[in-house]
C-alpha positions, 0 to 999 in steps of 0.5 A: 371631437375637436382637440384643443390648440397651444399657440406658439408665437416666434418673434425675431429680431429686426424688422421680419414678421412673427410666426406662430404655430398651433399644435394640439395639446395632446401632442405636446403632451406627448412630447413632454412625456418622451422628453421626460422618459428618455431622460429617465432611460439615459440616466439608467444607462449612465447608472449602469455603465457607472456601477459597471465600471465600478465593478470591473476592477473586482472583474479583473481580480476574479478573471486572474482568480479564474486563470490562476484556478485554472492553473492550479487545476492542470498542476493537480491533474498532471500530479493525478497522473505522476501518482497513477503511474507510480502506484501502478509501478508499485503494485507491479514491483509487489506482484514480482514480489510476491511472485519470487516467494511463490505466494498466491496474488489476489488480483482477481480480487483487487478493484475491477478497473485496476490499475492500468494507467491513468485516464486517457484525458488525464494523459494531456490535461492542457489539452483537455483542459481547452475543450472542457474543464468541467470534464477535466474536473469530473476525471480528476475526482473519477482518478482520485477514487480510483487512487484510493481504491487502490491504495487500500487495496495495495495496504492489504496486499502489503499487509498480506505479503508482509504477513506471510513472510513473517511467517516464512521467517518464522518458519525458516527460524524454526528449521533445523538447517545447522550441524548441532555439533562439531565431528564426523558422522558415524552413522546414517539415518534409516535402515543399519546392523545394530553395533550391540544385536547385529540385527537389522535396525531402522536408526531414526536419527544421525550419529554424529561422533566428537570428543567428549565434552563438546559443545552441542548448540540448538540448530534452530529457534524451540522451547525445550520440552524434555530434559532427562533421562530417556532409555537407551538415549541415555541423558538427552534433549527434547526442543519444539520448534513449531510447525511441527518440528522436534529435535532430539538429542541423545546420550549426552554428558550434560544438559544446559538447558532446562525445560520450558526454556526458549533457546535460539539458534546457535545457543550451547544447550548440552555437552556431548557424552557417552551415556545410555546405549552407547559404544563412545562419545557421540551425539545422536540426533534426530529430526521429528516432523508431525510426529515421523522421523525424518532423515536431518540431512534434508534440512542442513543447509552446510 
């Protein structure tokens, strides 16, 4: 198979001969076509290499992007680990706390990782952060569950503590801890000679001897539940104060107070006197608990 030849004829100037060459058509051909796909293929880099450089002021801004992210990363890593140790430090003032009322603590209870410090990565985040910030990332949302756990937890400790001590101040409000009157006393609490039989008597209450007329005051917070006229009592007073706790008050002049009245601390609720079984102006006194009277010296505070 024969190839058909393209002639190419050289004429210089001045007197030299021509030249000529014959080169099959198939390589000229050939030669086009690399010609041709070289062009192409420049012309593709120069596209590319413009439309790079179009892009590289958007590179820049998203490079700048990227380190001030990274920043803003380290910022709230370190923020992470401030507020770690902080509520760790509150959860530790709030057993001390708990421990000084002598209220149970429910740390088995609270969340299983608890609160023993941040995470060793979140420790030194720069550093971290140079090794993997993914990694960083993926500890700093691990701290932030934990931070809520522990937050919720610490609200219901809060609520718990807070609730107990409402009641300890409720309790405390409602205990008789203050004389009711004025005077000396002239008679203990349990057993005694009776001043009227001479026999051997159990004395509920405490005697308490004042002019007559003297003022009586509730020696807690109650709500009045019996005022009148009571056997050898005489004229007296019955307060409730709750958890189980009555006072009364015996042979009084006159009562202040009516029934189903609130009555605070320190409130004048009655005068004393001298009515019933009695030998002189006195107040008896009785303290109540769960029904059994009990000495009201165990309760006054002065």
């Amino acid at each position: 198979m024969t190839f058909k030849k393209l002639t190419i004829v050289f004429v210089p100037d001045g007197t030299s001969g021509t030249r000529q060459f014959s080169l099959p058509k198939v390589v000229l051909y050939a030669l086009i076509v690399c010609l041709l796909g070289g062009g192409a293929y420049f012309g593709w880099i120069c596209q590319d290499y413009l439309g790079l450089r179009a892009k590289m002021p958007r590179f820049a801004q998203l490079e700048k992007e990227d380190e001030f992210q990274k920043k803003q990363v380290l910022h709230l890593a370190e923020r992470i680990n401030n507020m770690t140790k902080r509520v760790g430090e509150l959860e530790a003032v709030d057993h001390r706390l708990r421990a000084m009322v002598n209220m149970e603590t429910s740390e088995d209870n609270g969340p299983s990782n608890g609160v023993g410090g941040p995470d060793p990565v979140l420790r030194d985040p720069r550093q971290a952060a140079e090794k993997s910030f993914r990694t960083l990332v993926r500890k700093m949302h691990s701290s932030l569950d934990n931070l809520n756990d522990e937050i919720a937890y610490g609200k219901r400790e809060k609520a718990e503590l807070e609730k107990f001590l409402e009641e300890q101040k409720t309790l405390l409000a409602s205990t008789p801890s203050i004389w009711p009157t004025k005077g000396w006393m002239s008679s203990g609490f349990g057993y005694r000679t009776s001043p009227f039989t001479g026999q051997r008597e159990f004395h509920k209450g405490i005697d308490i001897s004042a002019r007559l007329n003297a003022p009586i005051i509730a020696p807690a917070n109650g709500i009045v539940r019996f005022v009148g006229w009571d056997h050898g009592y005489g004229k007296s007073i019955i307060i409730s104060h709750g958890h189980g706790i009555k006072t009364r008050y015996g042979h009084l002049q006159k009562a202040l107070v009516k029934k189903g009245q609130y009555v605070k601390r320190g409130d004048t609720i009655a005068l004393v006197g001298s009515t019933g079984r009695s030998t002189g102006s006195h107040l008896h006194y009785e303290v109540h608990v769960n029904g059994m009277a009990v000495n009201p010296l165990r309760y006054i505070l002065n």
